[in-house]
mmCIF file of the N, C-alpha and C atoms, coordinates in Angstrom:
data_MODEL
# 
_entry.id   MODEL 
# 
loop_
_atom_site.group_PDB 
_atom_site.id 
_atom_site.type_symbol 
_atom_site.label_atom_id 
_atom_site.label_alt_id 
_atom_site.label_comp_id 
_atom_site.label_asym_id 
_atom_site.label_entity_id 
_atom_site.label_seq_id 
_atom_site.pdbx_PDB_ins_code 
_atom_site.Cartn_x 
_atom_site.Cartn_y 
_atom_site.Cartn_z 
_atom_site.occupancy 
_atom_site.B_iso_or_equiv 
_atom_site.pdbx_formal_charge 
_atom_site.auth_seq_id 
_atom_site.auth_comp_id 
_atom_site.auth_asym_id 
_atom_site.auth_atom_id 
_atom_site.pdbx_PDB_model_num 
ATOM 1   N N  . UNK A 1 1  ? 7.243  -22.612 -140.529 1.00 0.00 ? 1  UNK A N  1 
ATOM 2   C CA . UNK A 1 1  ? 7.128  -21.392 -141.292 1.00 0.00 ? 1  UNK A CA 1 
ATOM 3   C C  . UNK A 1 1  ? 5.950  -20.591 -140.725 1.00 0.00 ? 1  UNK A C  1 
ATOM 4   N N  . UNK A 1 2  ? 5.955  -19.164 -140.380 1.00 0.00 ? 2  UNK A N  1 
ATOM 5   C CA . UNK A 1 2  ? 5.050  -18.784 -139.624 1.00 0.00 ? 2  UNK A CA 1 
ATOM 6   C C  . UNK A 1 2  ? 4.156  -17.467 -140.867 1.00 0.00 ? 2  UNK A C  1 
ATOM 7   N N  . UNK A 1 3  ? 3.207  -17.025 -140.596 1.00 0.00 ? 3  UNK A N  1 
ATOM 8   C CA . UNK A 1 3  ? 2.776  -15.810 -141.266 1.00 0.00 ? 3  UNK A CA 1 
ATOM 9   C C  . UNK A 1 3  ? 3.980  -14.725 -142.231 1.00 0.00 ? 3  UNK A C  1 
ATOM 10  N N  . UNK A 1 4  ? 4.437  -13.967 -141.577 1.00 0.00 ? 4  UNK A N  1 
ATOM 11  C CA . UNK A 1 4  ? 5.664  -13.405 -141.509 1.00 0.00 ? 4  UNK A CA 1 
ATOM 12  C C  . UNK A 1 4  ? 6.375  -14.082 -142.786 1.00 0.00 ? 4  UNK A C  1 
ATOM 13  N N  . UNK A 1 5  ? 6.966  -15.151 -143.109 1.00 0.00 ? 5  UNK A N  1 
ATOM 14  C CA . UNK A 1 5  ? 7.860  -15.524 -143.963 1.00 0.00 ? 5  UNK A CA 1 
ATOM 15  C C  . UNK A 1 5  ? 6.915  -15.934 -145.107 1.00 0.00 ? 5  UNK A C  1 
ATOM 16  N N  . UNK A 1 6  ? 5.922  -16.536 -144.840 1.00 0.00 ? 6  UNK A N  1 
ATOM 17  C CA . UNK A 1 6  ? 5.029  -16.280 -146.362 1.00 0.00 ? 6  UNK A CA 1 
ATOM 18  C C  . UNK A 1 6  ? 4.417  -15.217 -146.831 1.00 0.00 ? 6  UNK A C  1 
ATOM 19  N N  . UNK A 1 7  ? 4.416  -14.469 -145.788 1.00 0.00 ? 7  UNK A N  1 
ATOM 20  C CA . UNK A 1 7  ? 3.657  -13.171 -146.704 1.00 0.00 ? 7  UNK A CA 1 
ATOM 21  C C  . UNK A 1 7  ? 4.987  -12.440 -147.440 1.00 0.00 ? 7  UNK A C  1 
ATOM 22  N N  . UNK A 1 8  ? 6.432  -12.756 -146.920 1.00 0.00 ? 8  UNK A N  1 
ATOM 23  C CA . UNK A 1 8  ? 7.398  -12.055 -147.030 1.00 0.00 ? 8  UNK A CA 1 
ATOM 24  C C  . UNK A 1 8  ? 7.931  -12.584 -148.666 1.00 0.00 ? 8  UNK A C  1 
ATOM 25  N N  . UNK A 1 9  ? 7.499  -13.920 -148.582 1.00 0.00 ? 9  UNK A N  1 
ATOM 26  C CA . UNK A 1 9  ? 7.996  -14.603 -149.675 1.00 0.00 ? 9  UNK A CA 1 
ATOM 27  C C  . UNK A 1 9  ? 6.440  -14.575 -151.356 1.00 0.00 ? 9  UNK A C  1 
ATOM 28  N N  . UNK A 1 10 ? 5.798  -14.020 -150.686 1.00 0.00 ? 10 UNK A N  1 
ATOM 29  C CA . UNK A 1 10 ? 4.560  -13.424 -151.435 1.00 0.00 ? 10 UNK A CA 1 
ATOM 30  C C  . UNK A 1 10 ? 5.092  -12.174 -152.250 1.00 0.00 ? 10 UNK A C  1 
ATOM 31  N N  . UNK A 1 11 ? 5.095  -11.282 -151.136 1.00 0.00 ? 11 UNK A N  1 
ATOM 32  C CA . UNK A 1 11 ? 5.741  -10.073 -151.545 1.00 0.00 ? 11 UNK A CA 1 
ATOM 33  C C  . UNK A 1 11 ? 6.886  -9.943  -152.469 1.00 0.00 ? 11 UNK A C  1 
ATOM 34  N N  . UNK A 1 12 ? 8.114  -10.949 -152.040 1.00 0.00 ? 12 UNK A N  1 
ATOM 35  C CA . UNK A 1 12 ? 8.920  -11.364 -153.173 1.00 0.00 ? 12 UNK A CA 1 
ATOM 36  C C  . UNK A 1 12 ? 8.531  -11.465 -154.770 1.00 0.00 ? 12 UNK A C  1 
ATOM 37  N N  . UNK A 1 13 ? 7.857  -12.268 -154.306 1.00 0.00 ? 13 UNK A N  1 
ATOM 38  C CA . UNK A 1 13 ? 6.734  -13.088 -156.218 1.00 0.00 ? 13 UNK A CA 1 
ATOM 39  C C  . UNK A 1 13 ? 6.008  -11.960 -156.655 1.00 0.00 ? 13 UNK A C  1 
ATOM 40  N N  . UNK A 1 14 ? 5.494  -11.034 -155.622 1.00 0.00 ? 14 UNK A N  1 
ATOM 41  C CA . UNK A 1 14 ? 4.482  -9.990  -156.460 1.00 0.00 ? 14 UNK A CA 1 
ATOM 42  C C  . UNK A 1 14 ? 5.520  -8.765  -157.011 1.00 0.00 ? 14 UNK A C  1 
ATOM 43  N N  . UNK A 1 15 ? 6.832  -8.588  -156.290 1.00 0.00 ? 15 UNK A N  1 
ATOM 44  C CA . UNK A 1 15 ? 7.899  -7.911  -156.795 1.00 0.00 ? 15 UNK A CA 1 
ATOM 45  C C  . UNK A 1 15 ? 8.626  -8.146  -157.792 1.00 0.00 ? 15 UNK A C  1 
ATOM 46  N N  . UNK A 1 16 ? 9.141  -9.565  -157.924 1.00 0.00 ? 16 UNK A N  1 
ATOM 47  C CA . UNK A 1 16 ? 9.541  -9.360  -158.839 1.00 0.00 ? 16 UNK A CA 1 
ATOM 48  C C  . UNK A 1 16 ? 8.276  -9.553  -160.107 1.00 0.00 ? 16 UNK A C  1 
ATOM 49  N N  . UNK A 1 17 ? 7.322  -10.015 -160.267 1.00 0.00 ? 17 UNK A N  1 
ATOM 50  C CA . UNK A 1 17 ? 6.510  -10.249 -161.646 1.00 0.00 ? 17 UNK A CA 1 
ATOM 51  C C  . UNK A 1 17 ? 5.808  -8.371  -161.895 1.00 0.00 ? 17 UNK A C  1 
ATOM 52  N N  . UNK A 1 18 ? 5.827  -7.884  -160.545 1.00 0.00 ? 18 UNK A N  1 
ATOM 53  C CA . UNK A 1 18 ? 6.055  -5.990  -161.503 1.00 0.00 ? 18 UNK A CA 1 
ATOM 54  C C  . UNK A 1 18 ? 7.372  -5.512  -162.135 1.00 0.00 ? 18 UNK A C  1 
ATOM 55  N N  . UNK A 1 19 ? 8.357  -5.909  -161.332 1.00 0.00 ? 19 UNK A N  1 
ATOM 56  C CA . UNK A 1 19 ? 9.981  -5.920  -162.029 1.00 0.00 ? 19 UNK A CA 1 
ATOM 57  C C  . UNK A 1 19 ? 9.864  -6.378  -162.993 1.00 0.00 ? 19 UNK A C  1 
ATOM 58  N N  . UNK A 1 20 ? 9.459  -7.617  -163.397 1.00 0.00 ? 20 UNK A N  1 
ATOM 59  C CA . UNK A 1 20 ? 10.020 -7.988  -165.100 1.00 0.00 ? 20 UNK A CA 1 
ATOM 60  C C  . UNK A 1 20 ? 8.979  -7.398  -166.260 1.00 0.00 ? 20 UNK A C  1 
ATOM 61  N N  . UNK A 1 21 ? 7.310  -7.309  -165.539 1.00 0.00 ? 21 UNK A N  1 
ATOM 62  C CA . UNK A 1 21 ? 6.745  -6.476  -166.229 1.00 0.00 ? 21 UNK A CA 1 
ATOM 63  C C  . UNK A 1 21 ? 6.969  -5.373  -166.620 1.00 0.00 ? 21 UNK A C  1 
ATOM 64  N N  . UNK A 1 22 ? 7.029  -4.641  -165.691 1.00 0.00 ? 22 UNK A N  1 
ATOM 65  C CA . UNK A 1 22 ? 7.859  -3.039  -165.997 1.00 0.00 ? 22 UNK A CA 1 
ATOM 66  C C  . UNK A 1 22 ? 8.690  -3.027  -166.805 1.00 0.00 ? 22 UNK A C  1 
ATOM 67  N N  . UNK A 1 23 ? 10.119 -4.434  -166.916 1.00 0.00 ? 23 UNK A N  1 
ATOM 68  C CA . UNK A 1 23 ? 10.999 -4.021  -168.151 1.00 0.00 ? 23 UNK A CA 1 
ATOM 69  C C  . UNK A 1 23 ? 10.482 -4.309  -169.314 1.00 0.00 ? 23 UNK A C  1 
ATOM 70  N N  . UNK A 1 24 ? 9.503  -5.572  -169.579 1.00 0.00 ? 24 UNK A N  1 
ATOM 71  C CA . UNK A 1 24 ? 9.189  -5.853  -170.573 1.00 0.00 ? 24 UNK A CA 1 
ATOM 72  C C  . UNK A 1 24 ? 8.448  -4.251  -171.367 1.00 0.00 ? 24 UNK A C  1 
ATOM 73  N N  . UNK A 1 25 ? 7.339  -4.122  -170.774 1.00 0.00 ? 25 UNK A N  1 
ATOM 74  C CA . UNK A 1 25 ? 6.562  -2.879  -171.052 1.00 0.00 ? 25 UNK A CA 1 
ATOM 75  C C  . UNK A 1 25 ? 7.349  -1.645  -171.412 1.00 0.00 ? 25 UNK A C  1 
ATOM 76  N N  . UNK A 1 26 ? 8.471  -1.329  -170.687 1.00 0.00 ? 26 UNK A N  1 
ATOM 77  C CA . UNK A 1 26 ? 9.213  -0.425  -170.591 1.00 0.00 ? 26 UNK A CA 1 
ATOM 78  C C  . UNK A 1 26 ? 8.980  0.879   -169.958 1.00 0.00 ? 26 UNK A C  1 
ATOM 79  N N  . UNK A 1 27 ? 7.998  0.623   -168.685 1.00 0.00 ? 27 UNK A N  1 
ATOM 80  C CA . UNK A 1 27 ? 7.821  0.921   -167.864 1.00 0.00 ? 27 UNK A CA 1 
ATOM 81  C C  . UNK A 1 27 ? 8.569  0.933   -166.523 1.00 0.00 ? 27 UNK A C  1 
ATOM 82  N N  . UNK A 1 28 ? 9.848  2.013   -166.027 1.00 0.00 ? 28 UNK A N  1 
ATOM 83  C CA . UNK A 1 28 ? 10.498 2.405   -165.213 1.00 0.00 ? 28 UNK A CA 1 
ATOM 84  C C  . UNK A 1 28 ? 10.066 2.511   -163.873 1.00 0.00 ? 28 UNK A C  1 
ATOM 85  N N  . UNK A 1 29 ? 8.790  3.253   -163.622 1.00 0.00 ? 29 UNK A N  1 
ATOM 86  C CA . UNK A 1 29 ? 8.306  3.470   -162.717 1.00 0.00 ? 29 UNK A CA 1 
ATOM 87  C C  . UNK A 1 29 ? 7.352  2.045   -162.132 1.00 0.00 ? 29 UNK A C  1 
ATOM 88  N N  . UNK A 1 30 ? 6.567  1.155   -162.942 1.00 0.00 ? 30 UNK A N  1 
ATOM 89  C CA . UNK A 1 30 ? 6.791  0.001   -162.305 1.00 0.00 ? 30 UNK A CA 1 
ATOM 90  C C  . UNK A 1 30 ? 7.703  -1.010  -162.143 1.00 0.00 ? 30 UNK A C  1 
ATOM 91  N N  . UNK A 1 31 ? 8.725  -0.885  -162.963 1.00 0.00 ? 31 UNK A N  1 
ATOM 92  C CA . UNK A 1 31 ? 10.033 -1.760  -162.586 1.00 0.00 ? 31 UNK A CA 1 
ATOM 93  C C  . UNK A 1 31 ? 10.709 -1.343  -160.968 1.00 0.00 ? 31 UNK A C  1 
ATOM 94  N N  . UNK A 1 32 ? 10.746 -0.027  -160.749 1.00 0.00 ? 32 UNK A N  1 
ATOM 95  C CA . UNK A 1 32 ? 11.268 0.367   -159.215 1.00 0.00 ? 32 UNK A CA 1 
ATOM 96  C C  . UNK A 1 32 ? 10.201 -0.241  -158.347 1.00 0.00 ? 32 UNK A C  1 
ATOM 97  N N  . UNK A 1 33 ? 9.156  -0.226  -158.623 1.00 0.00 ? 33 UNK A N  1 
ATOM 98  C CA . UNK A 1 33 ? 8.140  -0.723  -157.278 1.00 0.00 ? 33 UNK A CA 1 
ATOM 99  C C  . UNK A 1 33 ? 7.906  -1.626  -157.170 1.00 0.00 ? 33 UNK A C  1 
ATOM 100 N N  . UNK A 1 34 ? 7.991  -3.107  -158.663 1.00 0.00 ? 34 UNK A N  1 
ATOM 101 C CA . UNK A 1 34 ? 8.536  -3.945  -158.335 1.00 0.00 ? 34 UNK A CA 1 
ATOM 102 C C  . UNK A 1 34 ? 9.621  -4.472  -157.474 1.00 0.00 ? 34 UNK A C  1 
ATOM 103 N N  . UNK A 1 35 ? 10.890 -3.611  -157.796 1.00 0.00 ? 35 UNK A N  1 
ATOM 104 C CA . UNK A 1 35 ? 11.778 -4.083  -156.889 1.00 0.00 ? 35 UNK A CA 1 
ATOM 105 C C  . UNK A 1 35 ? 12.106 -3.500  -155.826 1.00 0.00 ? 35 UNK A C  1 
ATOM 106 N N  . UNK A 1 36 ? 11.304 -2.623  -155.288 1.00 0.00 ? 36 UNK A N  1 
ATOM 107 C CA . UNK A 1 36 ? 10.935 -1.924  -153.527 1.00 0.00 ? 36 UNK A CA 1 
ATOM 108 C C  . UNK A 1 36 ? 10.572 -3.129  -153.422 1.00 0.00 ? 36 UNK A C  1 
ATOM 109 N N  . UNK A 1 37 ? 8.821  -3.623  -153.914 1.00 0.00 ? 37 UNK A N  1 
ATOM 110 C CA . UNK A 1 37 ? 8.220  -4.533  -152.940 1.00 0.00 ? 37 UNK A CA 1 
ATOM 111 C C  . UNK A 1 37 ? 9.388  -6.017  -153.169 1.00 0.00 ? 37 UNK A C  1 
ATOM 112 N N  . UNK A 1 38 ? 10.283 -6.578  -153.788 1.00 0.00 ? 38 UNK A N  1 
ATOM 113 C CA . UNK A 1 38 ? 11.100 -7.597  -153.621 1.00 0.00 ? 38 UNK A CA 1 
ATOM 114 C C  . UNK A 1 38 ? 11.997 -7.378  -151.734 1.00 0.00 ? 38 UNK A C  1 
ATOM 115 N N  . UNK A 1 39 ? 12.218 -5.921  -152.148 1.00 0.00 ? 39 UNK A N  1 
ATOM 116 C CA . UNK A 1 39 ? 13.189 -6.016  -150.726 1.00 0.00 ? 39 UNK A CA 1 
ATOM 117 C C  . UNK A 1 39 ? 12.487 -5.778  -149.705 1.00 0.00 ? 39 UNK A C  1 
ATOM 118 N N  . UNK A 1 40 ? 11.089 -5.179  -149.669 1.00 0.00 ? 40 UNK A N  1 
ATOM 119 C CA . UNK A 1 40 ? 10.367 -5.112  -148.533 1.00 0.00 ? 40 UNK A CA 1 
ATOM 120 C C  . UNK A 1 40 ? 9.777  -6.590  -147.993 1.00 0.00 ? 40 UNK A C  1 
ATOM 121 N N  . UNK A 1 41 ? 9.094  -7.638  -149.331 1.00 0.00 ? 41 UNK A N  1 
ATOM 122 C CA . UNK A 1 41 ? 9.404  -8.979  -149.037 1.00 0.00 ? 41 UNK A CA 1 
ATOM 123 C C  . UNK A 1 41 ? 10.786 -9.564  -148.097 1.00 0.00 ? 41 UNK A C  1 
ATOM 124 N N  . UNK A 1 42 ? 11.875 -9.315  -148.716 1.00 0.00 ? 42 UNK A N  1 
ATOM 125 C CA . UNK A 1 42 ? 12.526 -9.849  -147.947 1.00 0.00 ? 42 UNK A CA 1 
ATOM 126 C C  . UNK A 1 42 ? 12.779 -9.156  -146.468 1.00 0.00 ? 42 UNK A C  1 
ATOM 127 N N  . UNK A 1 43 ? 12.736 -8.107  -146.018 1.00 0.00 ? 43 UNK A N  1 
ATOM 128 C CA . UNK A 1 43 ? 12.833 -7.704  -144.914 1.00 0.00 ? 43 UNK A CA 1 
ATOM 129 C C  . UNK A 1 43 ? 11.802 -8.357  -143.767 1.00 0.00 ? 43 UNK A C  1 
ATOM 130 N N  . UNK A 1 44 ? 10.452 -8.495  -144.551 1.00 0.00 ? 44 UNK A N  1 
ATOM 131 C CA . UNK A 1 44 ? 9.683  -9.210  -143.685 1.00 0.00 ? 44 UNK A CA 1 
ATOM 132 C C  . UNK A 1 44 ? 9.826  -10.528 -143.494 1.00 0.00 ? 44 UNK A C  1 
ATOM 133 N N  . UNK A 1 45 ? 10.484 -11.438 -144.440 1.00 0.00 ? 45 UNK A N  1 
ATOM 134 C CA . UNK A 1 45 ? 10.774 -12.408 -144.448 1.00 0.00 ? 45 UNK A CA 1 
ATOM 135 C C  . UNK A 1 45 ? 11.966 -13.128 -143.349 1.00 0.00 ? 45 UNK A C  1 
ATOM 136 N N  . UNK A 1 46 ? 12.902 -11.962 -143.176 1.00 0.00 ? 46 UNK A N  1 
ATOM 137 C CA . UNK A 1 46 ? 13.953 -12.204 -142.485 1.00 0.00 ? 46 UNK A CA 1 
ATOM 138 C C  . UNK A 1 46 ? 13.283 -11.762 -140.819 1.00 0.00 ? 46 UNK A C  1 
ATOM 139 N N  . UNK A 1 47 ? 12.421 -10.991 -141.374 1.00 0.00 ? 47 UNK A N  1 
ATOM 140 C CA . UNK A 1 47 ? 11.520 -10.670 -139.604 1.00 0.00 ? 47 UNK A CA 1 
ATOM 141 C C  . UNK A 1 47 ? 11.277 -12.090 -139.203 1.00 0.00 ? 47 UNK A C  1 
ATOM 142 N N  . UNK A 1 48 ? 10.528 -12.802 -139.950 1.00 0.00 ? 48 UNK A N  1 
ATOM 143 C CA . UNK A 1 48 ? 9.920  -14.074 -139.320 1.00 0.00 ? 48 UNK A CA 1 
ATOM 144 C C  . UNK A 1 48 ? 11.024 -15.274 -139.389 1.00 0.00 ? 48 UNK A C  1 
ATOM 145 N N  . UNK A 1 49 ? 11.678 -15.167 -139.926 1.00 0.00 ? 49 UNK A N  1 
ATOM 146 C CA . UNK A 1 49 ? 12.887 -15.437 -139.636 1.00 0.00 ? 49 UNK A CA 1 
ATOM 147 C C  . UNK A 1 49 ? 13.553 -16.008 -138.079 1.00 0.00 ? 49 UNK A C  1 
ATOM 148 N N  . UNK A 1 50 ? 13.685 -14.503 -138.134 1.00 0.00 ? 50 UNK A N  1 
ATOM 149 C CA . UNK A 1 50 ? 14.420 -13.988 -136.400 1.00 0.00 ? 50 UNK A CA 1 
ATOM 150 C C  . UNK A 1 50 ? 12.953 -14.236 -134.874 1.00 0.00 ? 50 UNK A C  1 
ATOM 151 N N  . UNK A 1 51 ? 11.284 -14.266 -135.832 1.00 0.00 ? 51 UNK A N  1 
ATOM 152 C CA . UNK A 1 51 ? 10.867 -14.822 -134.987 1.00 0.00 ? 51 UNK A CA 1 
ATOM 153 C C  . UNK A 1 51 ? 10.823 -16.421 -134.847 1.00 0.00 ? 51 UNK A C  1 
ATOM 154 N N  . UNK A 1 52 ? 11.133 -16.961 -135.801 1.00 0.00 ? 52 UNK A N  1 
ATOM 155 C CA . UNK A 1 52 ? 11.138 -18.340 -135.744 1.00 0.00 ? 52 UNK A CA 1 
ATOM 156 C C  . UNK A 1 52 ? 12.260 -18.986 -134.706 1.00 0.00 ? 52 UNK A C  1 
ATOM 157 N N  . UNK A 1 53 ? 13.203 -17.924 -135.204 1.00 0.00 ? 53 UNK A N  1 
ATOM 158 C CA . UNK A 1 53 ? 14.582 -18.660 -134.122 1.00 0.00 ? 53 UNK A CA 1 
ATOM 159 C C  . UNK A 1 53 ? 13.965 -18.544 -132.786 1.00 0.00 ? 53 UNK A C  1 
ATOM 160 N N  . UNK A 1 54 ? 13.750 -17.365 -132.266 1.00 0.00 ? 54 UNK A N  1 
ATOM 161 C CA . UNK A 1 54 ? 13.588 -16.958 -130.960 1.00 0.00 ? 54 UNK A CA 1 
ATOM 162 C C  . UNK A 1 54 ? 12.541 -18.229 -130.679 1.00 0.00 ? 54 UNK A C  1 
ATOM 163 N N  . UNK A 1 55 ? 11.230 -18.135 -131.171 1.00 0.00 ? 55 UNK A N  1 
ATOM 164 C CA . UNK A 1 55 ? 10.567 -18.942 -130.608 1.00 0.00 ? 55 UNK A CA 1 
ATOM 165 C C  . UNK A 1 55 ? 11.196 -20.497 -130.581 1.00 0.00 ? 55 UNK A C  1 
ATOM 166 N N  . UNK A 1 56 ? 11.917 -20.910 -131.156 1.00 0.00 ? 56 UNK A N  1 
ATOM 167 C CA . UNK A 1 56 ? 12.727 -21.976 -131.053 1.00 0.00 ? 56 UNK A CA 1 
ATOM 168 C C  . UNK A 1 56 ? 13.508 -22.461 -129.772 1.00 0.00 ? 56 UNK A C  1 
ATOM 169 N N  . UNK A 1 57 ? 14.386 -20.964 -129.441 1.00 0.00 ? 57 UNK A N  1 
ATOM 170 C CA . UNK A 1 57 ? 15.340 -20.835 -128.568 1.00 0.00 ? 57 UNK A CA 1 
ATOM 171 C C  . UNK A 1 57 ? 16.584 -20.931 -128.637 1.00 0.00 ? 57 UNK A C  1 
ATOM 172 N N  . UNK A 1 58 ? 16.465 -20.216 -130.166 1.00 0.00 ? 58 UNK A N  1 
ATOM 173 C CA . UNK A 1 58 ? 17.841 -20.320 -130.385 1.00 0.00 ? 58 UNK A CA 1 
ATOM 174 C C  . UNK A 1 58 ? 18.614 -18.798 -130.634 1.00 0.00 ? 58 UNK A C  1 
# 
């Protein structure tokens, strides 16, 4: 697991706990930026991902 997929999987956890805050609160505008930063987590996540393979050789 390299940098890249934990920070990606960080980003996940800090997304969604503004997502469920936001609904609880009923706060809209942090419920969306919760779930931006979920998919920006995963985008980085799938980055390190695709570097893990490579450096593999696969």
């Amino acid at each position: 697991m390299n940098k890249d997929q934990v920070k990606g999987n960080l980003k996940q956890a800090e997304g969604t706990i503004k997502e469920v805050t936001g609904k609880v609160i009923g706060n809209k505008n942090l419920e969306e930026k919760g779930k931006l930063e979920k998919h920006i987590g995963k985008v980085q996540e799938s980055y390190g991902d695709v570097k893990d393979d490579i450096k593999k050789g696969i």
